[in-house]
BATI-988493 format. One record per residue: residue number from 0; residue in one letter; z, y, x of N, C-alpha, C in turn. Coordinates in Angstrom, 3 decimals. Each point is the difference from the previous one (the first is absolute). Last residue first. Example, Ala and Ser with C-alpha at 12.3 -4.5 7.8 and 13.67 -1.06 7.14 Angstrom:
! BATI-988493
{atom 1,s,{7.080,-2.250,12.850},{0.060,1.190,0.820},{0.730,1.090,-0.770}}
{atom 0,a,{-0.070,-5.720,0.290},{0.000,1.190,-0.890},{0.000,1.200,0.900}}
! end
This chain:
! BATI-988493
{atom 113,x,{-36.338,88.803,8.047},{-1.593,0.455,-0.244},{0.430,0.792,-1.208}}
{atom 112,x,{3.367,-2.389,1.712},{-0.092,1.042,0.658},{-1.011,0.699,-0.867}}
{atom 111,x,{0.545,-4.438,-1.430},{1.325,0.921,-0.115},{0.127,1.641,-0.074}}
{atom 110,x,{-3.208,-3.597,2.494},{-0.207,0.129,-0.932},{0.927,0.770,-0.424}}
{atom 109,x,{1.377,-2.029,3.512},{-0.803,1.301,-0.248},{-0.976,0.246,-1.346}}
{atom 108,x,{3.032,-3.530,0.244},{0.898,1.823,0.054},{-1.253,0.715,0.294}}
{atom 107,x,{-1.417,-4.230,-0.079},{0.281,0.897,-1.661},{0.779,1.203,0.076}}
{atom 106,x,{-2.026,-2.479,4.106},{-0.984,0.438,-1.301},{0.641,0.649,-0.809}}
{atom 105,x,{3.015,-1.927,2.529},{-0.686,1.201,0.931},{-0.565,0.308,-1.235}}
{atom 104,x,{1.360,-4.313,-0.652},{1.003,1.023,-0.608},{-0.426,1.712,0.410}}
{atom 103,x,{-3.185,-3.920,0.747},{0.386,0.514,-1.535},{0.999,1.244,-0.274}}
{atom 102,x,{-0.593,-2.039,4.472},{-1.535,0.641,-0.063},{0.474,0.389,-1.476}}
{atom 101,x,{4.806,-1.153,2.060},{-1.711,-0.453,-0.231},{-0.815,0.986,-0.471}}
{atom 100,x,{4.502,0.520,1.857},{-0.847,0.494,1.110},{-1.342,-0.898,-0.709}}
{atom 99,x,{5.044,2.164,-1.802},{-0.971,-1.115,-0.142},{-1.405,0.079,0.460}}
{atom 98,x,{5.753,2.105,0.520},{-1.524,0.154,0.225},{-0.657,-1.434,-0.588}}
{atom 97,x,{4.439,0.538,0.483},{-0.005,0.982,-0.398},{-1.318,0.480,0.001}}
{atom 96,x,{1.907,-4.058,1.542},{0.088,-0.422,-1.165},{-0.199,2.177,-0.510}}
{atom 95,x,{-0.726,-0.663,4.631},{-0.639,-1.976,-0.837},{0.218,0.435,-1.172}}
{atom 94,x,{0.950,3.050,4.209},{0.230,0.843,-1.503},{-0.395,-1.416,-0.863}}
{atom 93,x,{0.081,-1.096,4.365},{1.289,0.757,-0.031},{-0.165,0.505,-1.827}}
{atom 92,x,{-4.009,-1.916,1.957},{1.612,-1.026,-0.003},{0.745,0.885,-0.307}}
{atom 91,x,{-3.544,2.816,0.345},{-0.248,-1.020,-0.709},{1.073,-1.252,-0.904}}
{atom 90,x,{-0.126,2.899,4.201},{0.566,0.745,-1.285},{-0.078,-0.601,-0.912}}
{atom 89,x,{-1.710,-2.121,3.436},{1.205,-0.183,0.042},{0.563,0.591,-0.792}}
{atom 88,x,{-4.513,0.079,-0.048},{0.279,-1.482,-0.044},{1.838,0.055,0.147}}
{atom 87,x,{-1.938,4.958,-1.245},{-0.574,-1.011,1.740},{0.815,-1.508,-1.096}}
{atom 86,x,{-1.652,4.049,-3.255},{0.918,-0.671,0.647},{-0.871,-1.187,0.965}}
{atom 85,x,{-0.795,4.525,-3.475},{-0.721,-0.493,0.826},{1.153,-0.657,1.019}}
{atom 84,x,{-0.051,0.834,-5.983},{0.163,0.630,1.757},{-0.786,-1.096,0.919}}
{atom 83,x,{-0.120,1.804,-5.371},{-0.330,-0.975,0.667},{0.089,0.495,1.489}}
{atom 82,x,{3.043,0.731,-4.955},{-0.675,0.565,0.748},{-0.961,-0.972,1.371}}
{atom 81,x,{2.835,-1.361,-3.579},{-1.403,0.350,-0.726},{-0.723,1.050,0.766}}
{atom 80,x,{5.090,0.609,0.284},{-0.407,-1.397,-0.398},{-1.837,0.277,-0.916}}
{atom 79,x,{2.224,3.595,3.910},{0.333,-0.643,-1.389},{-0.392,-1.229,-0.283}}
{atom 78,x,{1.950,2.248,5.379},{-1.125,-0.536,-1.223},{0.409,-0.054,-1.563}}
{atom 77,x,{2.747,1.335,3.959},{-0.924,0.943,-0.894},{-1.363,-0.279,-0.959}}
{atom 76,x,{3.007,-2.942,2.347},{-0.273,0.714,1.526},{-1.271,1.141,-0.930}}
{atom 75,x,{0.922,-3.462,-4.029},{0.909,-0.204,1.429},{-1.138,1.033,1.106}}
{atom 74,x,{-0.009,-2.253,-5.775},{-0.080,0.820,1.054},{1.073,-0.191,1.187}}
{atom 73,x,{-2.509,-3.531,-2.533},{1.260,0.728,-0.067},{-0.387,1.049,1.222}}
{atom 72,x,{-3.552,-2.633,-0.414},{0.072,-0.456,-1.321},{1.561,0.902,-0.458}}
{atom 71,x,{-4.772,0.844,2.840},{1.177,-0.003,-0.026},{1.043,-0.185,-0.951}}
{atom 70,x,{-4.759,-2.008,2.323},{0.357,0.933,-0.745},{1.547,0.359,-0.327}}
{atom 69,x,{-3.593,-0.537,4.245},{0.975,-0.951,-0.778},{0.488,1.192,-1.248}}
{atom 68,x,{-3.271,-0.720,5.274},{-0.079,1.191,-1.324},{1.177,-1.479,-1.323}}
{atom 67,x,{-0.337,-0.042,6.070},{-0.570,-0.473,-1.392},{0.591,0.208,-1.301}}
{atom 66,x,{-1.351,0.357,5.613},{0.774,0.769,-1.046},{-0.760,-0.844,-1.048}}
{atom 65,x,{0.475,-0.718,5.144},{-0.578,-0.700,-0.845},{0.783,0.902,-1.437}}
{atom 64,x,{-0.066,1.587,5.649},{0.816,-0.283,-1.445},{-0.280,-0.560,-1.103}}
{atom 63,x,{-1.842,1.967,3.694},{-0.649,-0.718,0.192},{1.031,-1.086,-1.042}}
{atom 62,x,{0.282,4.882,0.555},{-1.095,-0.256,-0.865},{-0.204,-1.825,-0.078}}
{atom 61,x,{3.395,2.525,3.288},{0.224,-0.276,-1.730},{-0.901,-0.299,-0.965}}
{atom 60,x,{1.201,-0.601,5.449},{-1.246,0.566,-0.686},{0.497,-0.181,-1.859}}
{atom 59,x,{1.838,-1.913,4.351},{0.563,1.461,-0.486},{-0.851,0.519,-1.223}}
{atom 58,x,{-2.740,-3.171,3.082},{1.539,0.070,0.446},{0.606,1.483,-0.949}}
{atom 57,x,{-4.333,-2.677,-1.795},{0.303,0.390,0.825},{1.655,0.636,0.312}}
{atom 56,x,{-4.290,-3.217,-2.657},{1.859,0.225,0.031},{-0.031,0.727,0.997}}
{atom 55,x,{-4.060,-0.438,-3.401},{0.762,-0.330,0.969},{1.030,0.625,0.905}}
{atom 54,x,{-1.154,-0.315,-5.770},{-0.581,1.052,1.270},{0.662,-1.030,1.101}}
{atom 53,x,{-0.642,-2.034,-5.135},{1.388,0.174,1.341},{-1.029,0.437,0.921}}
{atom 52,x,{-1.335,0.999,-5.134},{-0.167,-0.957,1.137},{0.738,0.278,1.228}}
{atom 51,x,{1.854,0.980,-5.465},{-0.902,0.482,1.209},{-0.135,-0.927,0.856}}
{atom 50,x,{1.534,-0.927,-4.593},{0.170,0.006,0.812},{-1.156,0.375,1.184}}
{atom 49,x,{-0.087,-0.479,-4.456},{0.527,1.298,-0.232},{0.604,0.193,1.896}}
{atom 48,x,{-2.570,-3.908,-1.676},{-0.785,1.161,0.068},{0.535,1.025,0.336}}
{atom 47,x,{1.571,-4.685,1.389},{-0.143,0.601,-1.197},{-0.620,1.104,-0.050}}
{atom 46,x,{-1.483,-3.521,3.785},{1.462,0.904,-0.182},{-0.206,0.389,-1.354}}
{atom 45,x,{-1.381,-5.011,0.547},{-0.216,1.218,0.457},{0.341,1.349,-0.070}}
{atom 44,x,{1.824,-4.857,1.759},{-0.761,0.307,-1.484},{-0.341,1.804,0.655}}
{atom 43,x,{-0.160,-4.903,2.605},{0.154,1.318,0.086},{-0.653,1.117,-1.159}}
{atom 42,x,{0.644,-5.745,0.078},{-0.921,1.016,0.280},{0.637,1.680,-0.096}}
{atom 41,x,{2.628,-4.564,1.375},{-0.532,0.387,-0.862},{-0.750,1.368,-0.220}}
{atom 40,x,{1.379,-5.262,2.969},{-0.681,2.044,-0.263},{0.347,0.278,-1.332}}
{atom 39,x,{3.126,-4.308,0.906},{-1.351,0.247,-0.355},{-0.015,1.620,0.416}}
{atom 38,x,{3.263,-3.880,1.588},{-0.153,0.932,-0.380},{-1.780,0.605,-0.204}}
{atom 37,x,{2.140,-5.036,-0.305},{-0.097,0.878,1.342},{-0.679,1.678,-0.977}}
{atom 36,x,{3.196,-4.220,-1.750},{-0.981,0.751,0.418},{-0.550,1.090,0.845}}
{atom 35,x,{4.271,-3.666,0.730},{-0.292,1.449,-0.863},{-1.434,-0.008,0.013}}
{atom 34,x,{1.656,-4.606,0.935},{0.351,0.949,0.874},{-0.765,1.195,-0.972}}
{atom 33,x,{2.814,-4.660,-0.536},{-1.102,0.361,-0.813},{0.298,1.491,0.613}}
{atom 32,x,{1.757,-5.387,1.324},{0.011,1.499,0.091},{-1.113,0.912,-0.395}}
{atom 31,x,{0.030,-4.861,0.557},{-0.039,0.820,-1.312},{0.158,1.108,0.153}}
{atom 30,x,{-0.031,-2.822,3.716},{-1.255,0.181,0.020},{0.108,0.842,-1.411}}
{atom 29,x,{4.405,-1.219,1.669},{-0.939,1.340,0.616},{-1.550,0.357,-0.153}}
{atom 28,x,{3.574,-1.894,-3.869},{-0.490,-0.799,1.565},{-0.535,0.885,0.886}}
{atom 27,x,{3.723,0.281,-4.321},{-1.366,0.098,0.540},{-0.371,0.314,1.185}}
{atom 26,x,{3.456,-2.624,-4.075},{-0.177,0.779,1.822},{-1.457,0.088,0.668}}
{atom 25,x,{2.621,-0.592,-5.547},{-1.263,-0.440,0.993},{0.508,0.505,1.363}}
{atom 24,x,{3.757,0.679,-3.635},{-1.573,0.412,0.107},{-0.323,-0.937,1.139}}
{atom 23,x,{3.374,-1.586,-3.593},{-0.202,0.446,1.416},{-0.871,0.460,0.286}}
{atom 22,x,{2.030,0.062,-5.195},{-1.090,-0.544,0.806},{0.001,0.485,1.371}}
{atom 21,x,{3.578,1.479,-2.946},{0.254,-0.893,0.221},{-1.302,-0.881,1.353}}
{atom 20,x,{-0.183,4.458,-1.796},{1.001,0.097,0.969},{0.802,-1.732,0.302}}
{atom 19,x,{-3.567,1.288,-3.568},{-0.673,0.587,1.849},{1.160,-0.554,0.777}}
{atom 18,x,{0.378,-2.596,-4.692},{-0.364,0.821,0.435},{-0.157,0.822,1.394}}
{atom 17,x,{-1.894,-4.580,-2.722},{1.697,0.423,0.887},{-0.187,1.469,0.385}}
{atom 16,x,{-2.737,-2.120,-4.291},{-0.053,-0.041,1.332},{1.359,0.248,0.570}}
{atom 15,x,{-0.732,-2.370,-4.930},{-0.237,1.023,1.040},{0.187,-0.068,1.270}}
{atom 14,x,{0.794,-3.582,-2.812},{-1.161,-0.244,0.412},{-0.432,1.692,0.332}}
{atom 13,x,{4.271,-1.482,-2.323},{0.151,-0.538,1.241},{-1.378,-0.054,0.883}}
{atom 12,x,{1.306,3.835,-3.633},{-0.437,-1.476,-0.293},{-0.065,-0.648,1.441}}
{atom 11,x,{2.949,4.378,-0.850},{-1.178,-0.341,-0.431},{-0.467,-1.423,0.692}}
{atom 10,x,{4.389,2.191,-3.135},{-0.478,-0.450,0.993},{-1.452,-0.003,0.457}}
{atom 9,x,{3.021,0.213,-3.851},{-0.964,1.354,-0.008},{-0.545,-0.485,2.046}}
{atom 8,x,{2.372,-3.185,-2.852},{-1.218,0.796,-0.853},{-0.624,0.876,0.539}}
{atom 7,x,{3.384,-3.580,3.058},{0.223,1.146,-0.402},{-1.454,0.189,-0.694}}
{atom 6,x,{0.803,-5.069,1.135},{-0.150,1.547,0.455},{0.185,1.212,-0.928}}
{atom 5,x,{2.195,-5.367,1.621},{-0.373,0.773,-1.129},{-0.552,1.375,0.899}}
{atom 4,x,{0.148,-5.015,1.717},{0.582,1.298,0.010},{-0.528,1.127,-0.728}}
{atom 3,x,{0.229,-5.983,0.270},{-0.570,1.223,-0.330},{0.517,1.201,0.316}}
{atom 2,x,{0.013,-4.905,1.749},{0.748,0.260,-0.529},{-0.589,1.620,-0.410}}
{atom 1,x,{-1.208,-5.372,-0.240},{-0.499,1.236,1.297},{1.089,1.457,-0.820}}
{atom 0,x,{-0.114,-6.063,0.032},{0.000,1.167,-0.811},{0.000,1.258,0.874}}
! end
């Protein structure tokens, strides 16, 4: 005679799986080691319009400064909001959330102006 052990209703059925922390993972071999893709080009997009072409660099030289036109979304350093200034890549960083430097947002303050 075989002797029975009762199961709990809400249990689940003796034919699920074991879960992650019970199953041993695998050990993987050195030939499995799975090595990163290798980094792709990607094609050099092209400057936005409102952005001028970078003059060459010279020592001290302030022109050789990459400026780029942004619209202004809070005022700040006497600006109003909806005004469009002329910012270097670092004014740029520094003012991020007080300017919006796309081709749309430029368009419409100036527009605004007109």
């Amino acid at each position: 005679m075989t002797k029975r052990t009762p199961t709990p209703a809400a249990s689940a059925p003796a034919t699920a799986a074991a879960p992650a922390a019970e199953t041993p993972a695998a050990p993987i071999a050195a030939e499995q080691a799975v090595e990163p893709p290798a980094p792709t080009e990607q094609p050099a997009a092209p400057p936005a319009a409102e952005e001028k072409a970078e003059e060459p660099a010279s020592a001290g030289d302030e022109r050789s400064v990459e400026r780029i036109h942004a619209r202004v979304l809070v005022a700040f350093d006497g600006h109003e909001p909806n005004d469009v200034v002329e910012l270097t890549e670092d004014e740029l960083i520094a003012h991020g959330e007080q300017v919006d430097p796309s081709p749309a947002a430029v368009e419409y303050a100036r527009s605004l102006q007109a």
